[in-house]
C-alpha positions as CSV (number, residue, x, y, z in Angstrom):
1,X,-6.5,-20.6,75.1
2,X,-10.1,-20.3,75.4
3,X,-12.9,-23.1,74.8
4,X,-17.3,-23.0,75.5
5,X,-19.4,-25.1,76.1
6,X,-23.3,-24.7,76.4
7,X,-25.3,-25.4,79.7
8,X,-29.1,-25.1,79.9
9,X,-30.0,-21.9,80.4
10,X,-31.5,-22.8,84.3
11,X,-28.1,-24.1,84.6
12,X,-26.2,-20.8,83.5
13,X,-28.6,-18.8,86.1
14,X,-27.8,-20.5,89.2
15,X,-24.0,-20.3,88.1
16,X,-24.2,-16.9,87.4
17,X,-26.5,-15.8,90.6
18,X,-24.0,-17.8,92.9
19,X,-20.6,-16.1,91.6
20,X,-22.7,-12.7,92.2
21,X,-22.8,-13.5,96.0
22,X,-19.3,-14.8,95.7
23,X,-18.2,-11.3,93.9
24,X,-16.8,-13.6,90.7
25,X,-17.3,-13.7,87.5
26,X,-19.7,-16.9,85.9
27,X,-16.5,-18.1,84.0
28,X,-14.3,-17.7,87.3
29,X,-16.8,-19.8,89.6
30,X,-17.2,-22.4,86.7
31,X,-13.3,-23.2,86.3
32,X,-12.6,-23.1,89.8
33,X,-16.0,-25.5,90.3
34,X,-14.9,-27.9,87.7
35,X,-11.4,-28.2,88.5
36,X,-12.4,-28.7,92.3
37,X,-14.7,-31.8,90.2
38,X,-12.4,-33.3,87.7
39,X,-9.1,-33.2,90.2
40,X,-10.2,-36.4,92.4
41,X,-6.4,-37.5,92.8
42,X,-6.1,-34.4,95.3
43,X,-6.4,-35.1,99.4
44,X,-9.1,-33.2,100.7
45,X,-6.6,-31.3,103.0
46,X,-5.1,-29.9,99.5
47,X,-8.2,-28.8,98.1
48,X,-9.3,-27.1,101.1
49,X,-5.8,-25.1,101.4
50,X,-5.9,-24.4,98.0
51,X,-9.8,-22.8,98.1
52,X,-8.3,-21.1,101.2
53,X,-5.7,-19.9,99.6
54,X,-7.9,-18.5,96.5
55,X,-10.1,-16.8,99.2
56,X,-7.6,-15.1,100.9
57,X,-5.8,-13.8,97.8
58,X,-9.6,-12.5,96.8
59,X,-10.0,-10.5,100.0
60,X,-9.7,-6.8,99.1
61,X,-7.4,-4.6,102.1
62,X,-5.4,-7.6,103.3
63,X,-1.9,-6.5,104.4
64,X,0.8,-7.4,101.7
65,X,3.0,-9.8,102.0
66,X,5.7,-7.9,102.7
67,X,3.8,-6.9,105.6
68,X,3.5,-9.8,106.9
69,X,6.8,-11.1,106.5
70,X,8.0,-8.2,108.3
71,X,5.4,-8.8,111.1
72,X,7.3,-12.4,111.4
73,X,10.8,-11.6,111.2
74,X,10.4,-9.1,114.2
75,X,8.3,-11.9,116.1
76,X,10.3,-13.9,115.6
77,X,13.4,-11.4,116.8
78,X,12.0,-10.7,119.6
79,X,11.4,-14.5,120.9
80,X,14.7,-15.1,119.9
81,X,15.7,-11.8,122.5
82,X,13.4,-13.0,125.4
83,X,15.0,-16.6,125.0
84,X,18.3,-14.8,125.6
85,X,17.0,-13.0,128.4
86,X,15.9,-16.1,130.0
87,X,18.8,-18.0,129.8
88,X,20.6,-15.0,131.0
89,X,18.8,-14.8,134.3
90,X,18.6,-18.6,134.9
């Protein structure tokens, strides 16, 4: 579902020069501005993960997700290994 509204056309040009720079469209930048606005009940700690989240997701050549996960189960494997070794030797 889809609504408009109407700003001044001043309005409209800074909006749409600003999601330019940010590589969004004019309708992207104004949702994501006005929810950021009208969702006060939010912690500032929530908002800022979720406009980090949203700006990581936009990056282009980030590693999937299955990447990482990988990269964290083997960390994690091999912590778990030294740990052994440790205790072995102690």
């Amino acid at each position: 579902m889809s609504n408009t509204i109407e700003l001044p056309t001043d309005i409209y040009e800074l909006l749409r020069h600003r999601a330019t720079q940010l590589q969004q469209s004019p309708e992207q930048l104004a949702v994501e501005a006005l929810r950021r606005f009208l969702i006060t009940e939010k912690s500032d700690w929530s908002l800022r993960l979720q406009q980090l989240l949203v700006e990581v997701y936009q990056r282009p050549g980030l590693p999937a997700s299955e990447e990482i996960e990988a990269d964290i189960t083997a960390a994690a494997a091999e912590t778990r290994e030294l740990r052994r070794e440790r205790r072995r030797t102690d």
